[in-house]
C-alpha positions in Angstrom: 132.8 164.5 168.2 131.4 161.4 170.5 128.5 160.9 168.4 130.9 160.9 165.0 133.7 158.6 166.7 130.7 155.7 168.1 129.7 156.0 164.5 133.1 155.3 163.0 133.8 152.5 165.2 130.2 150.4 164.0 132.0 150.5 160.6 135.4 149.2 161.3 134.5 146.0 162.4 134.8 143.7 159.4 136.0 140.4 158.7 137.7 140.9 155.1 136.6 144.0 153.6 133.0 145.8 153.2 130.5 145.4 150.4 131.1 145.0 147.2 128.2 147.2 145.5 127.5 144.5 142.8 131.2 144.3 141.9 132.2 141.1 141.2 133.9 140.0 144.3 137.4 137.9 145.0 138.7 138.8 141.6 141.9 140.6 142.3 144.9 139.2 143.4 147.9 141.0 145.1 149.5 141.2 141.3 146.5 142.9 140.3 145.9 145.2 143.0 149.1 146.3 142.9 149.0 146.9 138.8 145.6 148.6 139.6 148.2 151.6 141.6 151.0 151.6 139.5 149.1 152.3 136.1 147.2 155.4 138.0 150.6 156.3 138.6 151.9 155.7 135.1 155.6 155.9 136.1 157.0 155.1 132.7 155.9 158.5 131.7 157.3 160.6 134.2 161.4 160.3 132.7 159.7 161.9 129.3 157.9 164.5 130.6 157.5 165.7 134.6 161.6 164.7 135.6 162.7 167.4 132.3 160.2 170.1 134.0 160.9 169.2 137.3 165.2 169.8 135.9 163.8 173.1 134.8 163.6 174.0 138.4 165.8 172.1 140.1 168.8 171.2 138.0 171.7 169.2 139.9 168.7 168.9 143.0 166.3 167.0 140.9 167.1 163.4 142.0 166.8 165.4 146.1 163.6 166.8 145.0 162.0 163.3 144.1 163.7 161.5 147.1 161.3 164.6 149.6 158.4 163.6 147.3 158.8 160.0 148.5 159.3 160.7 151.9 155.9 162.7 151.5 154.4 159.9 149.4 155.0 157.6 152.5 153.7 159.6 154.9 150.6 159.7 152.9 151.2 156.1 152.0 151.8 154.9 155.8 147.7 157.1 157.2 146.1 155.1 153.6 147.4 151.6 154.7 146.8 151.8 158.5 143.1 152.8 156.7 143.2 150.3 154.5 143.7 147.2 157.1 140.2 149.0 158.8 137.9 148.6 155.6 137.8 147.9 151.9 135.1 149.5 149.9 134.5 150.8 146.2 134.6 154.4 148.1 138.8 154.3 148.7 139.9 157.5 150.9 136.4 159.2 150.8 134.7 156.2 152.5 137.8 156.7 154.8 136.9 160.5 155.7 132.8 160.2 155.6 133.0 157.3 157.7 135.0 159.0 160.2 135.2 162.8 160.1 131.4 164.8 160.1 129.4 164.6 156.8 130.8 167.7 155.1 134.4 166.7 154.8 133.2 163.2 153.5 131.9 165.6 150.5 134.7 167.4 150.1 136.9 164.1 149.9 134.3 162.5 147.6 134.6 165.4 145.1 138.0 166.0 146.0 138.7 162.6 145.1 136.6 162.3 142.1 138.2 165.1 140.0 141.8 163.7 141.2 141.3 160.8 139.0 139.1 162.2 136.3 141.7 164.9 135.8 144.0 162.6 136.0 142.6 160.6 133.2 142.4 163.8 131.0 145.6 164.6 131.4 147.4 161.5 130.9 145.0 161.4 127.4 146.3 164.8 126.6 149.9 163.1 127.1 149.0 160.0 124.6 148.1 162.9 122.2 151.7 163.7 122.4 153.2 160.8 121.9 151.0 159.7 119.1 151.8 163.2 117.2 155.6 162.3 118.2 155.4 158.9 116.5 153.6 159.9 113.8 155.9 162.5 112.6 158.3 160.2 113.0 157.0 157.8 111.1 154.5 159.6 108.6 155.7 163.2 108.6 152.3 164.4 109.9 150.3 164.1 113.4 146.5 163.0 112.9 143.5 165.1 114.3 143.2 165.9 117.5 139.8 164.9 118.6 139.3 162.0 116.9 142.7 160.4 118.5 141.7 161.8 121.9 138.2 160.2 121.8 139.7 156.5 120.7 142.3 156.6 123.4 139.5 157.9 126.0 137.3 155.1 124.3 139.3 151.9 124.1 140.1 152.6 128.3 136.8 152.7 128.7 135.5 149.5 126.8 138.5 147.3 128.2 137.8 148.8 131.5 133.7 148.0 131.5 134.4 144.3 130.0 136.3 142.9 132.4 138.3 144.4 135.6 140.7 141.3 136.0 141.6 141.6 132.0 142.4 145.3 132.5 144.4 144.9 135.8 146.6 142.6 134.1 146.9 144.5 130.6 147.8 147.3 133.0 150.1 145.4 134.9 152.2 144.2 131.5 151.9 147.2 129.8 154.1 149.3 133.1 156.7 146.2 133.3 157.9 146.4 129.8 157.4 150.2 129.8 160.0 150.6 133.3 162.0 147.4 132.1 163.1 149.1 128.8 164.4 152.5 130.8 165.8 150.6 133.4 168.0 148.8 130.5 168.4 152.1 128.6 170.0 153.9 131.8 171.9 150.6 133.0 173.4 150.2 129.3 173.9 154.4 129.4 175.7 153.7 133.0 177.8 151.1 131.7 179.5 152.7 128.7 180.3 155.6 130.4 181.5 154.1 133.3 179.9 153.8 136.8 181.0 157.2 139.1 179.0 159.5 141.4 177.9 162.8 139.4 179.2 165.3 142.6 177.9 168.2 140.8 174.4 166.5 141.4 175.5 165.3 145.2 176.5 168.6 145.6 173.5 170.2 144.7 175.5 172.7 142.5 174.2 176.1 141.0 170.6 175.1 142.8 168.6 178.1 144.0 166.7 177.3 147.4 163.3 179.2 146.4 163.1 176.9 143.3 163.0 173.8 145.3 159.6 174.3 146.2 158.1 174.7 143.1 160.2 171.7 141.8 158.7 169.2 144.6 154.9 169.9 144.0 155.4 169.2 140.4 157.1 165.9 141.1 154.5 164.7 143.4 152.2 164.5 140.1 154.6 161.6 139.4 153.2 160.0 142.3 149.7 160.6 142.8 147.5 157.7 142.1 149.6 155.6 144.0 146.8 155.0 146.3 144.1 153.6 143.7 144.3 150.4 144.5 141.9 151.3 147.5 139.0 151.7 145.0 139.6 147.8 144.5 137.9 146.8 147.9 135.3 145.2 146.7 137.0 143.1 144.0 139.9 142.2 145.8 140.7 139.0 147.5 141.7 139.3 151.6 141.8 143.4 150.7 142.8 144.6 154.1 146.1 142.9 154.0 146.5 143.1 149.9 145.4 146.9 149.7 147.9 148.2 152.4 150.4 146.4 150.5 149.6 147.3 147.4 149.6 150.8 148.4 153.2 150.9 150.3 155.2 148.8 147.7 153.6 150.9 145.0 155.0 154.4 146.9 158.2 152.4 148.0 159.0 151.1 144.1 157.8 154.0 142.4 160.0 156.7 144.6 163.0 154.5 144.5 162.7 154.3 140.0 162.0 157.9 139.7 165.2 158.8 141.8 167.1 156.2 139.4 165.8 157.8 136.6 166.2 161.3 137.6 169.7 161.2 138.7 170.4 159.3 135.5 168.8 161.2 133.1 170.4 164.6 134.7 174.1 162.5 134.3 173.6 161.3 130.9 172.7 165.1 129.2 176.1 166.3 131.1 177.4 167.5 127.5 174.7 167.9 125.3 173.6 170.7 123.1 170.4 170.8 124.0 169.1 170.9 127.8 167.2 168.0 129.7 164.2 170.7 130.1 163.9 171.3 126.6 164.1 167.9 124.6 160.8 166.6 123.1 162.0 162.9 123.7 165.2 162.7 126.2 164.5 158.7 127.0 165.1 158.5 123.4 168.5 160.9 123.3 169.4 158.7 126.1 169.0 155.1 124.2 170.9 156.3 121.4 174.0 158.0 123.6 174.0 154.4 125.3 174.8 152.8 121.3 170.6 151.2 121.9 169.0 153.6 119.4 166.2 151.3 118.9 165.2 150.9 122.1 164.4 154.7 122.6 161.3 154.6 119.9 160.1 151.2 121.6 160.3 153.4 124.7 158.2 156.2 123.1 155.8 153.4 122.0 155.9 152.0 125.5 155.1 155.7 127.2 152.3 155.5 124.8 150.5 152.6 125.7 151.3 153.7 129.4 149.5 156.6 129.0 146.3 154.5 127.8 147.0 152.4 130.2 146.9 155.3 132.8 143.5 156.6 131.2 142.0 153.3 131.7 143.4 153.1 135.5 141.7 156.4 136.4 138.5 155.2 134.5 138.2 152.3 136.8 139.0 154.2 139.4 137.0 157.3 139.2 134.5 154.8 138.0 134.4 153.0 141.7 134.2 156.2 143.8 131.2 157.2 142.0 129.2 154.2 142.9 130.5 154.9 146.7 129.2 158.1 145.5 125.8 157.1 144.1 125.3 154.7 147.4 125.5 157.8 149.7 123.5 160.0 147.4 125.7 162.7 146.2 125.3 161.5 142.4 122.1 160.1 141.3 121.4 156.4 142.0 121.9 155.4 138.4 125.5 155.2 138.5 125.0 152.6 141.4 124.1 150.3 139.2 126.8 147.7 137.7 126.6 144.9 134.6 125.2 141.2 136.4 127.5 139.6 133.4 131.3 142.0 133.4 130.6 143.2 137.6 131.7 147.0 136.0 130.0 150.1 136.8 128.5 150.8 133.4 127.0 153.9 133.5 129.7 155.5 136.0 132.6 153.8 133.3 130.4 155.6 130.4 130.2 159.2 132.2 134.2 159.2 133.5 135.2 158.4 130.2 132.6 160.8 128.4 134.0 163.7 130.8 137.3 163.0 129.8 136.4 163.1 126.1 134.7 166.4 126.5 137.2 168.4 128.5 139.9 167.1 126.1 138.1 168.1 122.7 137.3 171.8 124.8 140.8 171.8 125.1 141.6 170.6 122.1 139.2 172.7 119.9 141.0 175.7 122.1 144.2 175.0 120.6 146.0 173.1 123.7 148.6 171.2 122.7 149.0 167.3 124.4 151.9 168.2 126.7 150.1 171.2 127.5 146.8 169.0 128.6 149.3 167.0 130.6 150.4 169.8 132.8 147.5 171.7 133.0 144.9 168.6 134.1 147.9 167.4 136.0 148.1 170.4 137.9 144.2 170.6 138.2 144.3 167.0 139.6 147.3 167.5 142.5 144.5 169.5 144.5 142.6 166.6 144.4 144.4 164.8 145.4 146.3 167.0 148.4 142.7 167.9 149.7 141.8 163.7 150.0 145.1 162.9 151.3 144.8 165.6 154.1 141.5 164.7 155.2 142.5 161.0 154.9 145.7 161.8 157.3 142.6 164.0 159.6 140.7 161.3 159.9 143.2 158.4 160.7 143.4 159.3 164.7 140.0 159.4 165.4 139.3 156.0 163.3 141.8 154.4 165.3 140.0 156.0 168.4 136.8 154.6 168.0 138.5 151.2 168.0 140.3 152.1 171.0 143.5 151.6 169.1 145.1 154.9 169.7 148.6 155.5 169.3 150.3 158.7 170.2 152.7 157.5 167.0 149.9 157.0 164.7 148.5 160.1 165.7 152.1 162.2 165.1 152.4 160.5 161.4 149.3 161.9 160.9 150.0 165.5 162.1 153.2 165.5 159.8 151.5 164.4 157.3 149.0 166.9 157.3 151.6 169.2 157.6 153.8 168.3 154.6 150.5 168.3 152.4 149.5 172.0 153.7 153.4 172.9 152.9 153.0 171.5 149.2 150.3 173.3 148.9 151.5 176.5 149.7 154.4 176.1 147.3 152.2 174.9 144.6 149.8 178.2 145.0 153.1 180.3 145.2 154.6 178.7 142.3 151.9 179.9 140.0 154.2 181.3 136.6 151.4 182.3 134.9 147.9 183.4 134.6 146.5 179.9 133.1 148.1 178.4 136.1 147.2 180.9 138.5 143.3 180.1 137.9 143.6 176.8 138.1 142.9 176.9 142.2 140.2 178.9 141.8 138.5 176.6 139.5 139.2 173.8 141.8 137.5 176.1 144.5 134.9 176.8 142.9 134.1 173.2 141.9 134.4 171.7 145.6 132.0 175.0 146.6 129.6 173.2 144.2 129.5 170.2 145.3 129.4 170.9 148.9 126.5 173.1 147.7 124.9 170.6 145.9 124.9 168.0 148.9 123.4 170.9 151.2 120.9 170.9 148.6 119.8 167.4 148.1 120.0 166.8 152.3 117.6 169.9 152.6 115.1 168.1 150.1 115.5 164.8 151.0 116.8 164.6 154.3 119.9 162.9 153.2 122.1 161.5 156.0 125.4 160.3 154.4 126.2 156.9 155.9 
């Protein structure tokens, strides 16, 4: 791998980051960068809807369950910032693995990667579905059509995101800190009238069942996956190789730390309840209104809403930026290379993500898949994504820092744990499969890397294609 390693080390060599692609440069502050992460993440969604399905599993383990996926977040966190301080591009993690590790795996993390953040995006659409049918029976006694509301939520993320990356950063940014402010409030007001004491049945781990743990942690990482997306931001970020890495570890860090909060919380404040945590439509809003805040819980269901958009448009700009890494190494045509001289957006790339996400939706839709349904069926489509990128990311790391001559035997054991925690996910996420929806989803995700790795064979046969 001499030839692969000298190659690696002519690309680490930077001053501030790489190129830009015709992004508009030096836009992005830390603030931004960091909104950039935590709106792919869209943590104000995860009390309403992954923590009650991760309780389904887990019960009195479900705040232990998040606090593994954070230890595995970091691990994946630590190999994406050592990255990150190398190089900053559009490309994120697959300019990480193709710049590094031979060609084919640079595929397979560039596909790997893309479908992460488009699925992503459909999911968290298929979620704002939800929440608008929620409100609107609320409010109006009826829900409104599916595929209209799905195509103006798919369609207002992609005209903020194409008209101005700094605007949507910081609409991003606002929209997840009054979002996670009002259910930090809700659970601090819920603490205080019932009196602050630890919940042993839950330090305990009472009634869990071992086998179920498993199952429990790969759906909780979906609460953290697109932590890392403030790595597509490299070339619109100001000094990205010391924002990015930081953008990327305070973004795990905060985010793990909340959804253990919340979890724990949410678990304490059903102890009594009719109904369980698992099956309530809106528990952030049972929650307000056991705390004596009842109006707070419908400015939280608004709030989860226009998180969910706010998530759609994340993954837009995201998925949006790996395709023009994409389009420079020739693995989508050279089209969606091209960005607007007057916004610095990737038009066309912005105008396919968000027309995939509209179409996969409606199929959905027109099949009779309900929003919450979307959520977890894209969301379990897009952890593979993401797993496969991570892993290669964590592959790659060693031999980057090798070609620098910066090899560290610690560096090098992160890396093999964290390749070995994602492989472990993995294996409980394909042996948690509870039914046979579920159970194709992995072959589809097969499938669809076999195609792309087919269809770069392909184009290098024809054209002699080298990927840089």
């Amino acid at each position: 791998m001499s030839n692969e390693t000298s190659a690696a080390g002519a690309v680490y060599v930077s001053g501030d980051g790489g190129e830009n692609y015709g992004l508009h440069a030096g836009v992005l502050g830390p603030v931004e960068t960091l909104a950039q992460s935590v709106s792919a993440m869209a943590p104000s969604t995860s009390p309403s809807l992954t923590i009650p399905l991760v309780f389904a599993l887990a019960g009195n383990a479900t705040w232990f369950v998040y606090l593994m996926a954070m230890g595995a977040i970091l691990l994946v966190g630590f190999c994406v910032s050592r990255f990150a301080r190398l190089t900053a591009s559009p490309g994120s993690l697959y300019t990480y693995t193709a710049s590094t590790l031979p060609p084919v795996f640079g595929v397979v993390a560039a596909w790997g990667l893309l479908l992460a953040y488009l699925a992503t995006g459909a999911s968290v659409a298929g979620g704002a579905l939800y929440y608008i049918n929620l409100l609107a029976q609320q409010f109006l006694h009826r829900t409104p059509p599916a595929l209209p509301t799905l195509g103006i939520v798919c369609l207002v993320a992609g005209l903020v995101a194409y008209r101005d990356v700094k605007l949507s950063a910081e609409l991003m940014l606002w929209v997840e800190v009054g979002s996670v402010s009002l259910i930090v409030v809700t659970l601090v007001f819920m603490l205080t009238r019932f009196g602050f004491h630890f919940d042993m049945d839950q330090f305990r781990l009472k009634g869990v069942a071992l086998p179920s743990l498993g199952p429990a942690l790969v759906l909780s990482m979906f609460s953290f996956v697109g932590f890392e997306s403030a790595t597509t931001l490299g070339g619109e970020t100001r000094n990205p190789l010391r924002t990015i890495p930081r953008a990327v570890v305070q973004c795990a860090v905060l985010a793990g730390v909340f959804f253990v909060l919340c979890s724990y919380s949410e678990v304490l404040g059903f102890r009594g309840e009719s109904g369980k945590l698992s099956e309530s439509t809106s528990p952030m809003h049972l929650l307000a209104t056991k705390a004596g805040i009842a109006p707070l819980g419908m400015a939280m269901d608004f709030g989860a809403l226009i998180s969910m958009v706010a998530c759609v448009l994340a993954c837009t700009t995201a998925a949006a930026r790996v395709m023009i890494r994409m389009a420079h190494g020739a693995l989508v045509p050279k089209l969606f290379e091209r960005t607007s001289r007057r916004h610095g957006t990737p038009g066309p790339a912005i105008i396919l993500s968000v027309g995939l996400m509209i179409a996969t939706t409606a199929v959905m839709s027109v099949r009779g898949v309900s929003g919450s349904d979307m959520y977890d069926l894209f969301g379990s489509l897009a952890v593979f994504g993401f797993l496969t990128t991570y892993a290669l990311v964590a592959i790659a790391l060693p031999f980057a820092r090798k070609a620098l001559g910066q090899l560290s035997y610690l560096v090098a054991a992160m890396s093999a744990m964290t390749v070995v925690v994602i492989i472990l996910i993995a294996i409980f996420d394909l042996r948690s499969t509870s039914d046979a929806v579920h159970a194709r989803i992995p072959y589809i995700y097969l499938a669809y890397i076999c195609a792309g790795v087919a269809w770069y064979w392909l184009r290098r046969k024809q054209a002699k294609i080298v990927l840089e």
